[in-house]
N, C-alpha and C positions, 0 to 999 in steps of 0.2 A: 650806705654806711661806710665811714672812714676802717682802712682795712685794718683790723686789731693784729698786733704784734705776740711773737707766744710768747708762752710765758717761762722764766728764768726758772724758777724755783716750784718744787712740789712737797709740800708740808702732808708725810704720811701718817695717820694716824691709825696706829694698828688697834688698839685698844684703849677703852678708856680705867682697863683695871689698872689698881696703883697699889702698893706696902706704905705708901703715905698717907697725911689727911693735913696735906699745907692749910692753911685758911685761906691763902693768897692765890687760889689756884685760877686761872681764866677759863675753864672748861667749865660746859656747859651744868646747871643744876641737874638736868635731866640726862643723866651718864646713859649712854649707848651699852648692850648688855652684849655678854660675851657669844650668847646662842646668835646674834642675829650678825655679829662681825662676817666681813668679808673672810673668804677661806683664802688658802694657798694658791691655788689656782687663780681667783679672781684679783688678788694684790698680784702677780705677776702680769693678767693683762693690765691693769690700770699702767704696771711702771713699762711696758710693751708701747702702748700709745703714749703714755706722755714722754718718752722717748722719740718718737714719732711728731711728737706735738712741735721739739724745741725745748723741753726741760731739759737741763745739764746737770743739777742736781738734787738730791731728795735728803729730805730729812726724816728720819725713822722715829716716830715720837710717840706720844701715846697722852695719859697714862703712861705706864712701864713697859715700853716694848719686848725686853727681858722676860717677860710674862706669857710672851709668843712663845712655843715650843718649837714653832714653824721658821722661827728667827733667823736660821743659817740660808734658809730656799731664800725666805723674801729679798735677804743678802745679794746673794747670788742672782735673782731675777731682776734687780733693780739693775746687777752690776752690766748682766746680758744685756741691758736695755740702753747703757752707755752713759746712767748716771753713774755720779758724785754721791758715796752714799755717807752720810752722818747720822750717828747712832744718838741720841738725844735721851740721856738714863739718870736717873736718880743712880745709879752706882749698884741698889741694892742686889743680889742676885749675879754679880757678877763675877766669874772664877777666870781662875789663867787657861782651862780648860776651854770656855765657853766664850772667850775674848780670842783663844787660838784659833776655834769654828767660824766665826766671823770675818775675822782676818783673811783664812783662808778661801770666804768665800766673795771677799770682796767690798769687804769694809773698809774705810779711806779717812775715817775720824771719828771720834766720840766725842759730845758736849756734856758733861757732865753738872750736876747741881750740887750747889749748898746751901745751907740757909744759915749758917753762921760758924764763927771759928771758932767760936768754943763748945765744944760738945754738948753739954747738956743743954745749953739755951737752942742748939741746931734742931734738938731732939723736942725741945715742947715748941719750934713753928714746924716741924716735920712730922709731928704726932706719932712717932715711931723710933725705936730704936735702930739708928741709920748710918751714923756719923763715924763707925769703925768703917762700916762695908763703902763708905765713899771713900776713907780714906787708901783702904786696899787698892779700891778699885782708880785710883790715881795712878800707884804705884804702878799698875798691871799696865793701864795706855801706857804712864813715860816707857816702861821695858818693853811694850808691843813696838815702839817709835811710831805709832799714831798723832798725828794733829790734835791736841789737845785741848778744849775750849772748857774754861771753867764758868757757869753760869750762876749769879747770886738774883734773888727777886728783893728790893728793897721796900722797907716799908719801917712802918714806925720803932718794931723791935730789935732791928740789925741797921738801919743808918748810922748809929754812933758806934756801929764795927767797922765800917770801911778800911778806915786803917789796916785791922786785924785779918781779914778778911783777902786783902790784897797781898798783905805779908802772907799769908795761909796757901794763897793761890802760886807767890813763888817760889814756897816750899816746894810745895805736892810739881811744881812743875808744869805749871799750865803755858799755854802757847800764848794764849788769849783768855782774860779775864771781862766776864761783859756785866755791868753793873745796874742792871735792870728796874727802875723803878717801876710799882705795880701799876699794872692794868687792871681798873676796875668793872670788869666782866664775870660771866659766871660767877662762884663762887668766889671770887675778893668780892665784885658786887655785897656781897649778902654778909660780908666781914669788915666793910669799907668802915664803919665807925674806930673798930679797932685795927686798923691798919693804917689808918692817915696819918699822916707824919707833923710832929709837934714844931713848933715854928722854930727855925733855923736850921733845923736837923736835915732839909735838904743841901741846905749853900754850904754847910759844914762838911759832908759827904763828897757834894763837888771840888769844893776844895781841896780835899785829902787827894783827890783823885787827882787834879793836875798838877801836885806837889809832886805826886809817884810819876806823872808823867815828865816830868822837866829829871828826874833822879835815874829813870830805868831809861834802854831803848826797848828793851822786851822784860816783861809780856807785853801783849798789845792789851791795853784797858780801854775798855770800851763801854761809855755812860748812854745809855738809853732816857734823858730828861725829861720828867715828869710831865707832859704837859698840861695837865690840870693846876700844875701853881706857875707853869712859865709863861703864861696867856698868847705861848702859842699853838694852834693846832698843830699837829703831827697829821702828812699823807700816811691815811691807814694802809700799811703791808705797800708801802710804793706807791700807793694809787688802786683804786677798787677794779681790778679786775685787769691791770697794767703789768707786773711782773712775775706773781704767784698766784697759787692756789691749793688747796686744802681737801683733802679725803680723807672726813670721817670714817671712824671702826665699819658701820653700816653702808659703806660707799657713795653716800650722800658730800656731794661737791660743794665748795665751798671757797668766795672769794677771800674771806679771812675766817680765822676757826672761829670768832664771834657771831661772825651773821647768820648763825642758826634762829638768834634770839630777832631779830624783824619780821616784823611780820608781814603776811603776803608776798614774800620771797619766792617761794615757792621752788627752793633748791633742786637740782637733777642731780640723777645718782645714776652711778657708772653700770649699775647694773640695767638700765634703762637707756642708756643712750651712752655714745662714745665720745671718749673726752675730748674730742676736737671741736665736734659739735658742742660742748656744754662751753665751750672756752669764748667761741665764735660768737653759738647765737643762741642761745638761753638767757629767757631774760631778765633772770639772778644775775649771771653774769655782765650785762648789760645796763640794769638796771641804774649804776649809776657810774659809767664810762661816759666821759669828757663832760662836757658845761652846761651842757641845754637841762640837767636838771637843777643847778643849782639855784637858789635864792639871792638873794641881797644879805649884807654887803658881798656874800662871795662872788657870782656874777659878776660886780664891777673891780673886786680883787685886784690886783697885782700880783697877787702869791697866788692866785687858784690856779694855776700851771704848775706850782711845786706842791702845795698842801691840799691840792681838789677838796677844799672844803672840809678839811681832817676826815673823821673818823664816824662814819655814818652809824655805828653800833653805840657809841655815845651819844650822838645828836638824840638817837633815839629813847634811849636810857634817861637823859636827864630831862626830855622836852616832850616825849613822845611820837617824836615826827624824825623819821631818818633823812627827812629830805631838808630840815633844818639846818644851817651852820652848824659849827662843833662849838657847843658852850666855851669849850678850852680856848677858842682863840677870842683876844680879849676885843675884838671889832663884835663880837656876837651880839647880838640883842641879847640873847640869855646868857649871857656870861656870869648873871649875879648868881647861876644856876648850878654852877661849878662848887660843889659839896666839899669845902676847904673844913678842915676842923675848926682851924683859926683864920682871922680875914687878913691878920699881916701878910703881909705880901714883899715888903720892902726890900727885901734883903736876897730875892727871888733871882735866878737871872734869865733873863729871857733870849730864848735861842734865836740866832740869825736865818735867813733859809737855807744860808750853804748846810750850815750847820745841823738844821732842820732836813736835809735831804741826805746827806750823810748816813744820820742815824738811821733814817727809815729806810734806806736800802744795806744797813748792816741786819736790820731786825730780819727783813725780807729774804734777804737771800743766806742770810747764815743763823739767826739763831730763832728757832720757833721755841714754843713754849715749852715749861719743863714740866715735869709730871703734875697730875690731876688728884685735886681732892673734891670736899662734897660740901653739904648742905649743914644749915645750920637752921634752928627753928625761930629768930631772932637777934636782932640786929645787938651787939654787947653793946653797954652802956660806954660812956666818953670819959668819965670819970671816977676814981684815980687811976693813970696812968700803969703801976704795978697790976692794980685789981683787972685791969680793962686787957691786959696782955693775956692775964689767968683766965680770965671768965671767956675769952675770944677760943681760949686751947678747950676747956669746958664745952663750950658749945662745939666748937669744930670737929671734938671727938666725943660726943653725944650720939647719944642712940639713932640721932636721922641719920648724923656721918655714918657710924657703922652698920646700920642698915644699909644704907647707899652702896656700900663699898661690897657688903654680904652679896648683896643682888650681883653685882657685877661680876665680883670674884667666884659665883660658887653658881654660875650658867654654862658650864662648860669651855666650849672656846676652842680656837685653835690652838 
């Protein structure tokens, strides 16, 4: 076996409790409960060895890591361990108090979320009264002098913000602005009818973006592009099992926070084996490093050195097979498989590989996902547009969602 390289990046995920209910959330339908979370003790060896491993730095995510009471130790245990720690928060929960404790014990940035710049509409894709406590919680990193990363998830409701959104961003003071079009995983999955972006509403959002970019040098704006309407795949997280990796609440390992959802994976958890081993020769992780498993066209590729066949948790999503190409890229046999609202296309732009490898190691190594919401019992209808936004916030905070959220939030926990 060719000798695998460690990995850059460790996406923590302390819990999957959250004070939101996005619809766009990528976390799993199946939320990890707070009684069975890794304790104090055992998130300190995880960041021990992957310290040990070659990780330089970690990203503290969740769900609402804020939600941890343990929040200052894990700080502190990531920081003994000689990572890079980033705090990845919906904002809510957050005091000059409890941003001091962190600081103090070794906090180096905070990524902060929004779902849009006008308040009320931030507040029905956030399902919660939110949009003061982020705006505080701006204030508090610029005055901490923390690295400041401001994170949007785009989708049908906030694309014709960009503008506002980016102005918002160099209000509040952000470092970096990353403009994230959705992943349709977990829950977006199960929202994707009303979340799919109406035709133009992306190349108009791009556009705004590299108008701010030709007018500012800072912040740094950073477009995450779609690649279900750019017909090109995206390497999922760098390459599967190539520069990161992921620990669920429950310690269960993970080459990207999606691939819970494949099946016969058969993930290893740090409680069971040491993360060196899970990195090396498990084979989850293994499973689909370098070429010998790809298919046709990617096999004969040119790009499977930069996009290894995109994004195996979609392959499998839309085709049923993880070992199929990634519908997104337009060489795919099932590319017609790629679930567009509308099939214009035209006006699309399609990313280069530099440009393509770019993103995927900005996604990789600095910005993992923002807080988690939950389930819906059906898919919102497509038509009209106003109705389809209402009935998507309807369902999302529906009795499943807040059951989902009850179970999680009300198991105890660390």
């Amino acid at each position: 076996m060719t000798a695998v390289e460690p990995p850059w990046a460790l996406l923590a995920e302390l819990t999957h409790a959250c004070p939101l209910r996005c619809g766009y959330c990528s976390n799993p339908v199946r939320l990890i409960g707070r009684s069975v979370e890794l304790g104090s003790g055992e998130w300190a060896e995880v960041f021990r060895q992957a310290g040990e491993l070659g990780v330089v730095q970690t990203h503290l995510s969740g769900g609402e890591p804020l939600l941890r009471r343990d929040l200052p130790e894990l700080v502190a245990a990531a920081d003994t361990a000689g990572l890079h720690t980033q705090l990845v928060t919906s904002g809510v929960g957050l005091t000059e108090r409890r941003l001091a404790g962190l600081v103090g014990a070794g906090l180096r940035g905070v990524q902060l979320s929004v779902q849009h710049a006008e308040p009320t509409a931030a507040e029905r894709i956030a399902g919660a009264h939110s949009f003061a406590a982020k705006e505080r919680a701006a204030g508090l990193i610029r005055a901490a002098g923390l690295p400041f990363g401001l994170n949007v998830v785009l989708h049908r409701g906030n694309l014709d913000a960009v503008e506002e959104l980016i102005a918002l961003g160099v209000a509040w003071g952000a470092d970096r602005i990353e403009l994230a079009n959705t992943q349709y995983h977990g829950w977006a999955a199960r929202n994707r009818a009303a979340l799919l972006p109406e035709p133009g509403q992306v190349e108009r959002a791009r556009e705004t973006v590299l108008r701010w970019r030709r007018r500012l040098d800072e912040p740094e704006l950073v477009w995450v592009a779609p690649d279900l309407l750019t017909g090109t795949a995206k390497p999922c997280m760098g390459g599967w099992g190539r520069i990161s990796l992921t620990v669920a609440p429950d310690g269960t390992v993970l080459p990207c926070p999606a691939a819970a959802t494949l099946p016969g994976l058969d993930p290893p958890n740090v409680k069971d084996r040491r993360l060196a081993w899970i990195w090396r020769e498990s084979t989850a992780f293994n499973a689909y490093r370098g070429e010998s498993w790809m298919r046709e066209p990617c096999r004969g590729c040119a790009l499977r050195t930069t996009d290894f066949g995109g994004c195996r948790c979609q392959a499998y999503a839309l085709t049923g097979d993880a070992r199929n190409p990634d519908p997104a890229c337009h060489h795919a046999p099932d590319h017609h498989l790629v679930p567009l609202r509308r099939t214009s296309t035209a006006a699309t732009h399609r990313e280069t590989p530099a440009e393509t490898r770019r993103e995927a190691r900005r996604e990789a190594l600095m910005e993992p996902p923002g807080e988690p919401r939950r389930e819906v019992r059906r898919e919102a209808p497509v038509e009209p547009p106003g109705e389809v936004h209402r009935q998507a916030h309807r369902e999302v905070l529906g009795e499943a969602h807040r059951e989902a959220h009850r179970e999680v939030l009300g198991e105890g926990g660390a």
